[in-house]
Wavefront OBJ file of the C-alpha trace (Angstrom):
o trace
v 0.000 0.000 0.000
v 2.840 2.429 0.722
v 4.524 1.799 -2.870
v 1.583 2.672 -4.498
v 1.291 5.878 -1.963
v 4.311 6.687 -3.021
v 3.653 6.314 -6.698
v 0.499 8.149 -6.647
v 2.497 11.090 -6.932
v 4.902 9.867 -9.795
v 2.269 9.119 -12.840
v 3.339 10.269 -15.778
v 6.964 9.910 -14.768
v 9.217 7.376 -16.925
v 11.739 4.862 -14.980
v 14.236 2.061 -15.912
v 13.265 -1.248 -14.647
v 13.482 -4.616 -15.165
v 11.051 -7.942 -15.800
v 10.778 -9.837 -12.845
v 7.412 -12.163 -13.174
v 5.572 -12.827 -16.584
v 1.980 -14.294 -16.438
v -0.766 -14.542 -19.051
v -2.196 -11.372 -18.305
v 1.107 -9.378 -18.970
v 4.607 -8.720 -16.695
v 5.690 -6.997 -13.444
v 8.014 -4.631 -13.496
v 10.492 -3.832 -10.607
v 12.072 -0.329 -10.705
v 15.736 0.073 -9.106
v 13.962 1.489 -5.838
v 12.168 -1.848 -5.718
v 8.704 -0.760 -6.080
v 6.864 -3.096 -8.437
v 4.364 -2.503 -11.214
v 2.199 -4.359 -13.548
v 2.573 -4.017 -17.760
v -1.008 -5.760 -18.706
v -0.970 -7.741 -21.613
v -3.353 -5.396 -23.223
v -1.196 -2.471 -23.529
v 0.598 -3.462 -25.196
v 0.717 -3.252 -29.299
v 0.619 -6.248 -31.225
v -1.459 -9.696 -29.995
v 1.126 -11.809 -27.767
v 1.110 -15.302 -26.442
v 2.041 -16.724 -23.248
v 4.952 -18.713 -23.803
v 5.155 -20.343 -20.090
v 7.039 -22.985 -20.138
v 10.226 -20.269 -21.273
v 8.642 -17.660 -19.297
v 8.185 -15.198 -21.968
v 5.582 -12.883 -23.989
v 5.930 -13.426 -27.658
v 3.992 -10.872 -30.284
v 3.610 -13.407 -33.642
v 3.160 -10.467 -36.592
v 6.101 -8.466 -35.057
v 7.714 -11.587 -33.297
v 8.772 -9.103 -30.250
v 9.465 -10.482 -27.263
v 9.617 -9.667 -23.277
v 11.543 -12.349 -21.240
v 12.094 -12.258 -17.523
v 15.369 -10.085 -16.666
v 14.583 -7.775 -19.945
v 15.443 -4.052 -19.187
v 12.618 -1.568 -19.905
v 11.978 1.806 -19.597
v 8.386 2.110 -17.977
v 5.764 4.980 -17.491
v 3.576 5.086 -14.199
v -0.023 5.337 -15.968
v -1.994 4.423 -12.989
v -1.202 4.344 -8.790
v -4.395 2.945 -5.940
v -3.094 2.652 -2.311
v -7.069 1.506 -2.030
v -6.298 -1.135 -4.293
v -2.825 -1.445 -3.621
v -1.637 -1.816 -7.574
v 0.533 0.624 -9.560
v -0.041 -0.156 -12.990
v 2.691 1.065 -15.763
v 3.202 1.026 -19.717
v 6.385 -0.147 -21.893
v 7.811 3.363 -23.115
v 10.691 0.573 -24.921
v 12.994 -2.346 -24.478
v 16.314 -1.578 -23.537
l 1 2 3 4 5 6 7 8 9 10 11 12 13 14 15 16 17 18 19 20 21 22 23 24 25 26 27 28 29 30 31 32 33 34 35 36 37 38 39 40 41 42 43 44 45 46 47 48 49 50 51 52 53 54 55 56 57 58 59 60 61 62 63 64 65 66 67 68 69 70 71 72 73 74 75 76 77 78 79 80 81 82 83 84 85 86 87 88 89 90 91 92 93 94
């Protein structure tokens, strides 16, 4: 609850992370400060599968992908302490 307190006043603001859980409804993010955020699988462009047996989100027309430990640069979009999620969206892959 106190991360997303804390991010509350941070949307809009961009910050390097990296991938540290992929599931089938997109990946968390964890900044360097350790705070953690969600990228949902439907913000992102292009139609990607859920590759989990190698732990990965693979795009097929584009054939992008977003493996755990991938570097991104992330945007806060969204911060609830009520709901206690801070949601953010892929600005690019490092």
């Amino acid at each position: 609850m106190k991360m997303a307190e804390y991010m509350e006043q941070h949307i809009g603001e961009t910050f390097k992370g990296m991938i540290s859980t992929i599931t089938s409804f997109g990946f968390f993010v964890e900044l360097d400060n350790l705070i953690e955020g969600l990228v949902r699988i439907t913000d992102l462009n292009g139609f990607y599968d859920y590759n989990e047996e190698n732990q990965m989100l693979v795009d097929e027309k584009s054939h992008n992908i977003y493996r755990l430990g991938d570097q991104v640069v992330v945007k806060v979009v969204r911060a609830s302490k009520e709901e206690k999620e801070i949601d953010f969206q892929i600005v690019k892959k490092l």
